[in-house]
C-alpha positions as CSV (number, residue, x, y, z in Angstrom):
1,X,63.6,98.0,32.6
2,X,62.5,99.3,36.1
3,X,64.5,101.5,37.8
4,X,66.0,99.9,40.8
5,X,68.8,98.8,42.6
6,X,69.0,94.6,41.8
7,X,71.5,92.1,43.1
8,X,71.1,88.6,42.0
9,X,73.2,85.8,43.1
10,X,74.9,86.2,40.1
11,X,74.4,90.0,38.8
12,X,74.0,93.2,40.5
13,X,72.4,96.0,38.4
14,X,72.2,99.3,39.8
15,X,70.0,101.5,37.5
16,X,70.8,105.1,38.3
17,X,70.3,108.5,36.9
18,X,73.5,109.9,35.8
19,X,73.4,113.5,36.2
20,X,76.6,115.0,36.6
21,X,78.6,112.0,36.4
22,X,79.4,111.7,33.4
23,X,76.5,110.8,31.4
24,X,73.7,113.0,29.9
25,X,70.5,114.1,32.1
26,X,68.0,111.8,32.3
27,X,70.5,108.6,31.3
28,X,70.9,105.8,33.1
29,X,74.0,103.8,34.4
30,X,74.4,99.7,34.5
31,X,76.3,98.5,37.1
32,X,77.6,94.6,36.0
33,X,79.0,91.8,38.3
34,X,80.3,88.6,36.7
35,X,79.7,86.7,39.8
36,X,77.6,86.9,43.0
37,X,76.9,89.8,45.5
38,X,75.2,89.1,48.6
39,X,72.0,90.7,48.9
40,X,70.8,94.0,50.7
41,X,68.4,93.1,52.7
42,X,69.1,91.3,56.1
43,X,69.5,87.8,56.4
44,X,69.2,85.7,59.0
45,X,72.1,84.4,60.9
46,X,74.1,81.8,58.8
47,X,73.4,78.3,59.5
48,X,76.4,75.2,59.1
49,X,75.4,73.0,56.6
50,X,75.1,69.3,57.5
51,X,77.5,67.0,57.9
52,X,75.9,64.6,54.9
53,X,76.6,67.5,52.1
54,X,80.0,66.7,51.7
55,X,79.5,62.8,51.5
56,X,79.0,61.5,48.2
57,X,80.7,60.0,44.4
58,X,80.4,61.5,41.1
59,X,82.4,60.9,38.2
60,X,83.1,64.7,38.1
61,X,83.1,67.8,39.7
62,X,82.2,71.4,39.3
63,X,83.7,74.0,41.5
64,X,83.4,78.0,41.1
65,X,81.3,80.9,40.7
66,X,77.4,82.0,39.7
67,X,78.7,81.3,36.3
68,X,79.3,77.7,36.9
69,X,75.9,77.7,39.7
70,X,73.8,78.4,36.5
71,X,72.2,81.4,38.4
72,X,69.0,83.0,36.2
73,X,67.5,79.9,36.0
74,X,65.0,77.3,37.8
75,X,66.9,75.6,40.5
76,X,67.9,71.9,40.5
77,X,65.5,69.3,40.9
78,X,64.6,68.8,44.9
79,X,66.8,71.6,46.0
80,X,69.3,71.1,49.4
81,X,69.6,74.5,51.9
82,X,72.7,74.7,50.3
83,X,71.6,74.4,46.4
84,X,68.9,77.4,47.1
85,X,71.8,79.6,48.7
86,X,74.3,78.9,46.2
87,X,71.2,79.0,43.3
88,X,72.5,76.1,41.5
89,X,70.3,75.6,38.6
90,X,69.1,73.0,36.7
91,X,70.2,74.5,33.7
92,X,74.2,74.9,35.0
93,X,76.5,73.5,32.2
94,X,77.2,71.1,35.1
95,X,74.2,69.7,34.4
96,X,74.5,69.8,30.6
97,X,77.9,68.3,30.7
98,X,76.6,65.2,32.8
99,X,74.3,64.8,29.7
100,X,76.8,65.2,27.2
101,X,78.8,62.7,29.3
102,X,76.5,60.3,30.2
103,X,78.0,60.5,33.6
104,X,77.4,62.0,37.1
105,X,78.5,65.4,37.5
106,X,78.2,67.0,40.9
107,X,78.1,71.0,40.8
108,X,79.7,72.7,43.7
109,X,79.5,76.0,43.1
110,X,77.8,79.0,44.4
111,X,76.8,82.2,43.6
112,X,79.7,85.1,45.1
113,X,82.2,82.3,45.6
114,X,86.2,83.2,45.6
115,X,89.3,81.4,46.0
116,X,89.2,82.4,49.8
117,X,85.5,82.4,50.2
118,X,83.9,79.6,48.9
119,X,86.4,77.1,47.1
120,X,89.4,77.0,49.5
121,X,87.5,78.5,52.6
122,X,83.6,78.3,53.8
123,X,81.4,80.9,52.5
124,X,77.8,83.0,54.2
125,X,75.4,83.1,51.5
126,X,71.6,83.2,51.6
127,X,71.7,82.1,55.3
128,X,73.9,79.3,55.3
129,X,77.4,78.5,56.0
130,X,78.8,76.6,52.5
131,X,81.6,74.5,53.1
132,X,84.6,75.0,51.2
133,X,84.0,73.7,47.6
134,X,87.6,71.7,47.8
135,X,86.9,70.3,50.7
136,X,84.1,68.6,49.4
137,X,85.6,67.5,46.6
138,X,88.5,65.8,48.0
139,X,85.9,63.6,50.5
140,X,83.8,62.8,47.2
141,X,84.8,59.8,45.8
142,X,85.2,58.4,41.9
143,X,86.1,61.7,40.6
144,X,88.0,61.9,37.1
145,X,87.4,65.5,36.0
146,X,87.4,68.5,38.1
147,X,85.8,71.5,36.3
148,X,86.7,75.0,37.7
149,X,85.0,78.5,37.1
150,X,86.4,81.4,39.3
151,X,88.4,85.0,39.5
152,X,86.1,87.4,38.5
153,X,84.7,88.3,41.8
154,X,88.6,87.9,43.3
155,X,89.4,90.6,41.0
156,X,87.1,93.2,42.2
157,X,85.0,93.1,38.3
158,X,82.0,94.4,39.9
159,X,84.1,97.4,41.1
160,X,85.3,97.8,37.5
161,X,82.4,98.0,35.7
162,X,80.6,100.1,38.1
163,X,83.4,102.7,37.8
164,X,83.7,101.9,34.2
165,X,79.9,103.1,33.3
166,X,80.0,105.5,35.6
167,X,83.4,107.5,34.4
168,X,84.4,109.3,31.4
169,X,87.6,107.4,31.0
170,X,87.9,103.6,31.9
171,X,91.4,103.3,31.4
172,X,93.0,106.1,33.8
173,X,95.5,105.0,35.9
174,X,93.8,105.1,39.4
175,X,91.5,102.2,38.0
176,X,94.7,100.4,36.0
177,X,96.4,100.5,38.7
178,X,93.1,99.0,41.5
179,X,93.0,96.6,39.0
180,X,96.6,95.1,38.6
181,X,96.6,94.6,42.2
182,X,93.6,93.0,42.5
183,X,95.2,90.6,39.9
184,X,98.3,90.5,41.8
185,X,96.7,89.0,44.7
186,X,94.2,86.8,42.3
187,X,97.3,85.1,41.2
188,X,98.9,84.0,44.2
189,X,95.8,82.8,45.3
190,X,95.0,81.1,42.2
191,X,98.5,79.3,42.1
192,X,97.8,78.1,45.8
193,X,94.7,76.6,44.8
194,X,96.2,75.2,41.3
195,X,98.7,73.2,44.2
196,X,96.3,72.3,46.1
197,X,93.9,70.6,43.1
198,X,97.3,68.4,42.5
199,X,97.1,66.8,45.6
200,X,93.5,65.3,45.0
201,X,93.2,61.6,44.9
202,X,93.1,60.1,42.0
203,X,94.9,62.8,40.5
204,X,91.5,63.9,38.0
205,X,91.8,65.9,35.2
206,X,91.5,69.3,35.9
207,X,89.6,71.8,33.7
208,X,90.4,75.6,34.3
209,X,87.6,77.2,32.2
210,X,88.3,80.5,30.9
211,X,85.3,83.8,30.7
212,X,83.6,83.9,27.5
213,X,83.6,87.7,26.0
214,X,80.1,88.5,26.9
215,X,80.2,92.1,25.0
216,X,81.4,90.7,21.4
217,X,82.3,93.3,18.7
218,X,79.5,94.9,18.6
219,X,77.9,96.5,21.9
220,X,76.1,99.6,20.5
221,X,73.0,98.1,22.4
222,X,74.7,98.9,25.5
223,X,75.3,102.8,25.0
224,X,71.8,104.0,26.7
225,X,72.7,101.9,29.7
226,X,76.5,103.7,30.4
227,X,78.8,101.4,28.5
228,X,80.0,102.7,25.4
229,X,82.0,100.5,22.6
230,X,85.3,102.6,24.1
231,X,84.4,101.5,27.8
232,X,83.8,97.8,26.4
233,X,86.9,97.6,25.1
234,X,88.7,98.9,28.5
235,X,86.6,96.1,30.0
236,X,87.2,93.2,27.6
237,X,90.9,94.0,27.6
238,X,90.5,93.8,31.9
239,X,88.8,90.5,31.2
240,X,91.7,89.4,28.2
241,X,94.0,89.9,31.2
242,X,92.3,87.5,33.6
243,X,91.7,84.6,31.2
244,X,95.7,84.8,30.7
245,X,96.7,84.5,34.4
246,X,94.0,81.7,34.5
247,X,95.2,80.1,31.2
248,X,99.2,80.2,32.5
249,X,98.2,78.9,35.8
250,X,96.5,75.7,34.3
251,X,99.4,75.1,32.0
252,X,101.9,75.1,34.3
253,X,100.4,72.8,36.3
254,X,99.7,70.5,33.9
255,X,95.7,71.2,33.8
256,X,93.8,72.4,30.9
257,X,92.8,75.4,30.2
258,X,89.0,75.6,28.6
259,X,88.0,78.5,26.2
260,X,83.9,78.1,25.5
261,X,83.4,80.6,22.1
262,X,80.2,83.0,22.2
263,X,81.2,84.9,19.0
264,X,78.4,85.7,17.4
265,X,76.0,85.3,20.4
266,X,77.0,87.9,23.1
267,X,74.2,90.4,24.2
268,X,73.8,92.4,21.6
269,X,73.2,89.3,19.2
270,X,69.7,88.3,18.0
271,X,70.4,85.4,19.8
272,X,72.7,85.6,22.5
273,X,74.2,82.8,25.0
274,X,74.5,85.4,27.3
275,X,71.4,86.6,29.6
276,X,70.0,90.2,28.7
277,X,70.2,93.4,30.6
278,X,66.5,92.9,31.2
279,X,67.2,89.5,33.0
280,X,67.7,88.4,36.9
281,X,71.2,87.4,36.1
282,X,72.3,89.5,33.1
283,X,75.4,88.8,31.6
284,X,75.4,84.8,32.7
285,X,74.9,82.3,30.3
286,X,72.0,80.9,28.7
287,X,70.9,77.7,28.6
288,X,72.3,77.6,25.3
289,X,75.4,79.3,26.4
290,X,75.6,76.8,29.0
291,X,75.7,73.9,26.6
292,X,78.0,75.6,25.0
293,X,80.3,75.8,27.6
294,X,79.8,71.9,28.3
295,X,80.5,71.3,25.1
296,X,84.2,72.8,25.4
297,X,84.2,70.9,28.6
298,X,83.3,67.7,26.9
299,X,85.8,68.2,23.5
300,X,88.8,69.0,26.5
301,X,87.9,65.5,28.4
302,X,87.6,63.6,25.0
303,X,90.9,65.4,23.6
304,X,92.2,63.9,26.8
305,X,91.6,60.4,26.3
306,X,92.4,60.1,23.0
C-alpha cells in the first residue's frame, strides 16, 4: 500500500508514520470512514442540479450514505452530474435489490450524506448541489419500499477511528464521552427524520438497514495498520451502539429494522464482503456484500407481504 493521504467518496485512509504516538517507529496508522469525506483538493463552485432529477416513479427507493451509493465500484450505466458526485455505482445493492425484485429501484444516495446534509437538507459534493434525498422521494411516484442507510458519518465515525488507531487507549472517557454526544444529537435527528418518512404518500414500507460488523472476530490482519483486536472491539462496541438507536427508532415507528450478516466474510476473511484496506473504498461492501445486503432487503419486503 502507498503511503498517502486518500479520501474516497466513501473512505478516507490516511497512511501515516506513527512515531511517538503511540505506535512503534516505522509503523503505520489507518485512518477509516464509514461514509464519505469530501475531497482535498479544490472544487469548483457547486452547481444546482436540474429541475428534472427529482421527477420520476420507481417502485422503491434508496436513500443514505456511500454504503448504500455502492462507492468502490464502476458507476451506473450513463451516469447524471449528480450520480458521478454522489458515485452511485452500478454495483449498489440498490441495484442488486431491483434484480432480486424484479422491480425498479431508484438509489438516492450519496457518498458523505447525513440526516442534515443530504437526506433531509441539500448537500455540496463533487461540484454539485444534491437535493435533499427526501425531497425527492416524496415527488417520485409508485413507491412501496423506502430503503434507508445512514448515521455513521452523523456520529463523527471517521473521528473515532482516527483517534482510535492513533491512541493507546480507545475507550478513555474524553472519546466515550465525544462519542455519546454525537449520538445524542444522531438520535433526535434520526427520530425527526423517522416522522417525517411517515408522512410519505402512500405510506411505503420503510426499511431502516442496520451496519454490518465489518472487523468480525478475528482482525489480526489489521494490527500493522494501527488497529489492534483491543481497539476493534472499542470500535464494534461504538458501532453495536449505533445499530441500536437505529434499530429502536424503526421499531417505534412501525418501520423495519434490516440486519445484513457478514460473519464469516469481514476483512480479514479469505473472502470478504467487505472491500480491503488496499481498496478505493475500504471497508464498503463488495459486490458480494452488496447482494448480501439486498438479500436482507428482499427477505424484510417478502416477510412483509406474507
Amino acid at each position: 500500500m502507498r503511503v498517502s493521504d486518500r479520501r474516497t467518496s466513501g473512505v478516507r485512509i490516511d497512511l501515516r508514520r506513527a512515531a511517538g504516538r503511540g505506535r512503534p517507529r516505522g509503523g503505520f496508522v489507518i485512518l477509516v470512514v464509514a461514509i464519505g469525506l469530501a475531497s482535498m483538493a479544490p472544487t469548483a463552485a457547486p452547481t444546482a442540479a436540474p429541475a428534472a432529477a427529482a421527477g420520476g416513479g420507481a417502485k422503491a427507493i434508496v436513500l443514505g450514505d456511500s454504503t448504500a451509493a455502492g462507492v468502490g465500484y464502476p458507476l451506473v450505466a450513463a451516469p447524471s452530474a449528480l450520480d458521478r458526485a454522489c458515485r452511485r455505482s452500478a454495483d449498489s445493492y440498490a441495484v442488486a435489490l431491483g434484480r432480486l425484485s424484479h422491480s425498479s429501484v431508484r438509489n438516492l444516495a450519496c457518498s458523505g450524506a447525513t440526516i442534515a446534509d443530504g437526506v433531509l437538507g441539500s448537500q455540496k459534493v463533487g461540484g454539485q448541489v444534491v437535493p435533499p434525498q427526501l425531497g425527492v422521494a416524496e415527488q417520485t411516484t409508485g413507491v412501496s419500499v423506502v430503503a434507508l442507510s445512514i448515521g455513521a458519518d452523523d456520529v463523527g465515525w471517521s473521528a473515532v477511528i482516527e483517534l482510535c488507531a492513533l491512541s493507546q487507549d480507545c475507550a478513555d472517557q474524553a472519546a466515550t464521552d465525544a462519542f455519546q454526544s454525537n449520538l445524542t444529537q444522531f438520535t433526535d435527528q434520526y427520530d425527526d427524520l423517522l416522522r417525517q418518512l411517515t408522512t410519505l404518500r402512500g405510506h411505503p414500507l420503510v426499511l431502516v438497514n442496520m451496519y454490518y460488523d465489518p472487523f468480525g472476530p478475528d482482525p489480526r490482519c489489521l494490527e500493522p495498520l494501527g488497529l489492534t483486536p483491543a481497539k476493534v472491539k472499542v470500535l464494534v462496541t461504538d458501532l453495536n451502539a449505533l445499530n441500536a438507536v437505529l434499530a429502536r427508532g424503526a421499531q417505534g415507528f412501525g418501520f423495519v429494522p434490516v440486519h445484513p450478516n457478514f460473519s464469516g466474510h469481514q476483512v480479514c476473511s479469505n473472502q470478504p464482503d467487505v472491500q480491503t484496506m488496499t481498496s478505493s473504498a475500504p471497508l464498503h461492501p463488495t459486490v458480494s456484500g452488496a447482494l448480501r445486503i439486498a438479500r436482507a432487503d428482499e427477505q424484510a419486503i417478502s416477510a412483509h407481504h406474507r
